[in-house]
C-alpha positions in Angstrom: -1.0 31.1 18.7 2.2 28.4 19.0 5.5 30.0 19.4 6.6 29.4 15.6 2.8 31.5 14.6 4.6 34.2 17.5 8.2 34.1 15.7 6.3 34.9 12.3 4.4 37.3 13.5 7.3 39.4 15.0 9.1 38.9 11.9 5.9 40.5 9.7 5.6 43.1 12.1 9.7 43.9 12.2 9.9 44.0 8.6 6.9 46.3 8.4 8.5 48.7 10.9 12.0 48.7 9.5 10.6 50.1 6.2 8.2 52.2 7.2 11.6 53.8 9.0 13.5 53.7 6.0 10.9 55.0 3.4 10.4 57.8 5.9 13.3 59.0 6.2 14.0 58.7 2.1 10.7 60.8 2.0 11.9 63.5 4.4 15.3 64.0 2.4 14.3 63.4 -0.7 12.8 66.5 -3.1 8.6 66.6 -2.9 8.3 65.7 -6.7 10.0 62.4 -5.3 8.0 61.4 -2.2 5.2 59.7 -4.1 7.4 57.6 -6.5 9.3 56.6 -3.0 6.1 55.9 -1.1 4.7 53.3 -3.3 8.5 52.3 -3.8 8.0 51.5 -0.1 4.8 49.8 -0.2 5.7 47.5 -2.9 9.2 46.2 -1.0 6.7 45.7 2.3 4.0 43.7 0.3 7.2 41.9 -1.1 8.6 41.0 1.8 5.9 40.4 4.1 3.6 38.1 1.9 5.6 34.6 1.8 5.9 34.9 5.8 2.0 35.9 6.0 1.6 33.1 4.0 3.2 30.6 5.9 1.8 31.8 9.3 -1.4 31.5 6.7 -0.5 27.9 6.4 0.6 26.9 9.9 -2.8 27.9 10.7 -4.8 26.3 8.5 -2.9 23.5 9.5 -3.5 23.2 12.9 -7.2 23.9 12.5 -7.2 20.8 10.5 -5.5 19.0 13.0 -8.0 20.5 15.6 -10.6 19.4 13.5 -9.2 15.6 12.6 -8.8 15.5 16.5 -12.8 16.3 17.4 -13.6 14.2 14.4 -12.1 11.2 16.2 -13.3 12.0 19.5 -16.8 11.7 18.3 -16.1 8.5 16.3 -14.5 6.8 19.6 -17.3 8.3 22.0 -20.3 6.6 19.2 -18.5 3.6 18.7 -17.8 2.8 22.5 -21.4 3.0 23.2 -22.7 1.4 20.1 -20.6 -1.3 20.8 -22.3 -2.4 24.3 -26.2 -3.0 22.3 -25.5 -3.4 18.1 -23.9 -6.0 16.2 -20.2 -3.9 16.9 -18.8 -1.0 16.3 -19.6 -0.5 13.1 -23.2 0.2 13.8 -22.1 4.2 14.3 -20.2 4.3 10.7 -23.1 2.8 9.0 -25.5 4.9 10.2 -24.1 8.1 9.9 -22.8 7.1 6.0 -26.5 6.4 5.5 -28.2 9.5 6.8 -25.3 11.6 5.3 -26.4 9.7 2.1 -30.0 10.4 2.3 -29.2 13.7 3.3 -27.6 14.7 0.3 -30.3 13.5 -1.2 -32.9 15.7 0.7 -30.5 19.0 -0.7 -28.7 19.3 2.4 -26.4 22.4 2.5 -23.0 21.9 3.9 -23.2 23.3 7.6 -26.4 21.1 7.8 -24.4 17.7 6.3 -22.4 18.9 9.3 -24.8 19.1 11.8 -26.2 15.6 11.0 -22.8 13.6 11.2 -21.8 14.8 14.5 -25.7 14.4 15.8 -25.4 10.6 14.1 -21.8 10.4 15.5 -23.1 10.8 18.7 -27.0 9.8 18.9 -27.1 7.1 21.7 -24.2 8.7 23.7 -26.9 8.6 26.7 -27.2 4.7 26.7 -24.0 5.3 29.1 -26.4 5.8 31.7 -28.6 2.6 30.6 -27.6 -0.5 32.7 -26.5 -3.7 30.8 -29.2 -5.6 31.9 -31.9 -3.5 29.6 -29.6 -3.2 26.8 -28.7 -6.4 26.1 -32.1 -8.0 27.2 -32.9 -10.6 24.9 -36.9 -10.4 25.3 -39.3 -7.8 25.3 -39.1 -5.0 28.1 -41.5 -4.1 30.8 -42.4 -0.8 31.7 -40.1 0.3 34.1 -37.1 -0.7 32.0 -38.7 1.0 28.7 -39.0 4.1 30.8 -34.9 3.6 32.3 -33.9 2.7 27.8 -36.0 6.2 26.8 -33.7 7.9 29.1 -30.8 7.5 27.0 -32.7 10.7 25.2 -32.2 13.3 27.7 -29.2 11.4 29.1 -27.5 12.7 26.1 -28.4 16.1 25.9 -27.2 16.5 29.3 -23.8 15.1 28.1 -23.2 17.7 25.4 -25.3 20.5 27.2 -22.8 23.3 27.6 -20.2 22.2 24.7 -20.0 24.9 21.9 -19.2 22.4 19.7 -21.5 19.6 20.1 -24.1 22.2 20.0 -25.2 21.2 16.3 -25.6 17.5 17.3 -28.4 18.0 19.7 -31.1 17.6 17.2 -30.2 14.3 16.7 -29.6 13.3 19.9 -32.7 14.7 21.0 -35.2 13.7 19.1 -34.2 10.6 16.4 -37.1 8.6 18.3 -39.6 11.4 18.0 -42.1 10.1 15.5 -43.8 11.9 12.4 -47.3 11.2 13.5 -46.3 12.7 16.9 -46.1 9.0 18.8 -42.9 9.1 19.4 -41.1 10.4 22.5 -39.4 12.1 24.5 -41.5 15.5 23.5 -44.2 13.6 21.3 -43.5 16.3 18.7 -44.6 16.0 14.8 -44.0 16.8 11.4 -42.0 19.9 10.7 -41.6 20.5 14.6 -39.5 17.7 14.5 -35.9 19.0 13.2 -35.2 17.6 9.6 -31.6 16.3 10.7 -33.7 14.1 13.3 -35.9 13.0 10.6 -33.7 11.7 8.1 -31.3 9.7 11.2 -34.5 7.7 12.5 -35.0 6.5 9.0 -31.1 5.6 8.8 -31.1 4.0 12.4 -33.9 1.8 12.2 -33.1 0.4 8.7 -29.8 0.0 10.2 -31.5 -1.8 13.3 -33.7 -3.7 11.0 -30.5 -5.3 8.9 -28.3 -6.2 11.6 -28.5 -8.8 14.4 -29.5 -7.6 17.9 -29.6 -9.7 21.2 -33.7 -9.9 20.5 -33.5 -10.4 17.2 -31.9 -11.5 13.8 -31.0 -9.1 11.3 -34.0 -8.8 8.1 -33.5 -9.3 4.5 -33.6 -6.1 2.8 -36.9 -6.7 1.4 -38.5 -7.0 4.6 -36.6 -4.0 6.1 -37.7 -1.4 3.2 -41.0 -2.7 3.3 -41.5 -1.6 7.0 -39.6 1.7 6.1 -42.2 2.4 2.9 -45.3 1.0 5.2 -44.4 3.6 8.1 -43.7 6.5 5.8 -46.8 9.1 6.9 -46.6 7.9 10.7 -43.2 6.9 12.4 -41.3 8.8 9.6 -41.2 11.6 6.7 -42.7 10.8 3.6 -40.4 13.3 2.1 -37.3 11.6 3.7 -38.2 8.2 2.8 -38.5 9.5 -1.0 -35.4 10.7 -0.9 -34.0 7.2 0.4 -35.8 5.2 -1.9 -33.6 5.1 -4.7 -29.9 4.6 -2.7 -31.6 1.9 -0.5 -30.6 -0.8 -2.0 -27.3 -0.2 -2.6 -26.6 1.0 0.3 -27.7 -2.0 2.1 -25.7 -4.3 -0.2 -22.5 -2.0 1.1 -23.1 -2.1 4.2 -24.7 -5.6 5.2 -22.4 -7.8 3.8 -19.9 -7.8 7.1 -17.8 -5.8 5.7 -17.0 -3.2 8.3 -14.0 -1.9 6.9 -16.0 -0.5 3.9 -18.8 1.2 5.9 -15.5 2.9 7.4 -14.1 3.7 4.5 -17.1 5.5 2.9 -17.7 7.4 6.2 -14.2 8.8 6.4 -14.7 10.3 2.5 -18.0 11.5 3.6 -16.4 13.1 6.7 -13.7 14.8 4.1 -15.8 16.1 1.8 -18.0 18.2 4.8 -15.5 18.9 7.2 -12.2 19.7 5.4 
């Protein structure tokens, strides 16, 4: 509690005092036949009184939660987009990608603690690639072994990172396990199906489609056609029939807002995303 939420308070609780004093004493002199008319006389003046300052110490804390909130909200945006910036196009990778698995999970019948859960999990996905040397992330041609084995440790790099913060709890789904793999191929646990968390499921179709449509140092960005057609054709092994219905229809126009290097825009529709679910 700030010192002005303090003031209030003491003010509430001085007025409450004062007339609980004064329609005490009223009571005690006044005849019995009275005391009950004076009592909620009392009552009323204190519920009078005290209800614009509760509800301005009402607002001053709703206020500052939202200010709390607006502040984690950015943290998360700065911590995804400093990291997405060192192996995507830019920056704008991290608002595309969460607007587009927010979008299919509305779609899907998200409720809104879940919506939640998957835009800081998005937010935050490759926050382990800190740990990944240059040299692996922006290799141009394929990687060997070793260095596949140093990139797949972004996975648990990341839980480590948020391990132990209350309120990055909800993003670990995301963070550990957008490259595990319907069929069960994928890694770091190999899980499948249903054991793989549905927030998971919906990001890794939204962040390959993502990779697929924008330029990387080993490849070009793909044409939409060619980029839904390896969504559709994987849809029973690397990802969730169920989720890739649900995308199906918004594809397409997603893509068009997205691709079109606009960044602003893929911004733009994040932050309303971000308002509607967390405010």
């Amino acid at each position: 509690m700030n010192p002005d939420q303090r003031k209030t308070a003491m003010r509430i609780a001085l007025t409450s005092m004062v007339l609980a004093i004064v329609a005490g004493s009223a009571a005690w002199f006044a005849p019995p036949e009275h005391a009950p008319w004076i009592a909620a006389l009392a009552a009323l003046a204190c519920g009078s009184m005290c209800y614009p300052i509760a509800l301005r110490l009402n607002r001053e804390i709703s206020r500052t939660s939202r200010e709390l909130l607006s502040s984690n909200i950015a943290l998360l945006e700065a911590m995804g987009k400093a990291v997405a910036k060192r192996d995507s196009d830019s920056g704008d990778h991290n608002y595309r990608v969460t607007h587009i698995a927010m979008a299919i999970g509305e779609r899907h019948g998200l409720d809104r603690h879940a919506m939640r859960a998957l835009a800081s999990g998005a937010l935050l996905h490759d926050v382990g690639k800190i740990g990944v040397p240059d040299r692996i992330l922006l290799k141009p041609g394929r990687l060997d072994d070793r260095e596949m084995a140093l990139m797949r440790s972004h996975v648990p790099q990341g839980e480590d990172i948020v391990a132990g913060i209350p309120s990055l709890e909800e993003a670990r789904a995301v963070i550990a396990c957008h490259h595990e793999k319907w069929d069960g191929s994928g890694y770091p646990r190999g899980l499948a199906g249903d054991d793989i968390p549905l927030s998971a499921r919906i990001f890794a179709v939204a962040d390959v489609f993502d990779t697929l449509c924008s330029p990387r140092p080993y490849k070009d960005a793909m044409s939409f056609e060619t980029a839904w057609g390896i969504i559709r054709d994987d849809a029973g092994s690397h990802f969730d029939p169920g989720v890739v219905a649900a995308f199906q229809p918004i594809a397409r126009r997603l893509y068009e807002v997205h691709f079109n290097g606009n960044g602003r825009r893929s911004r733009e529709l994040l932050e309303r995303q971000i308002r509607r679910y967390f405010f």
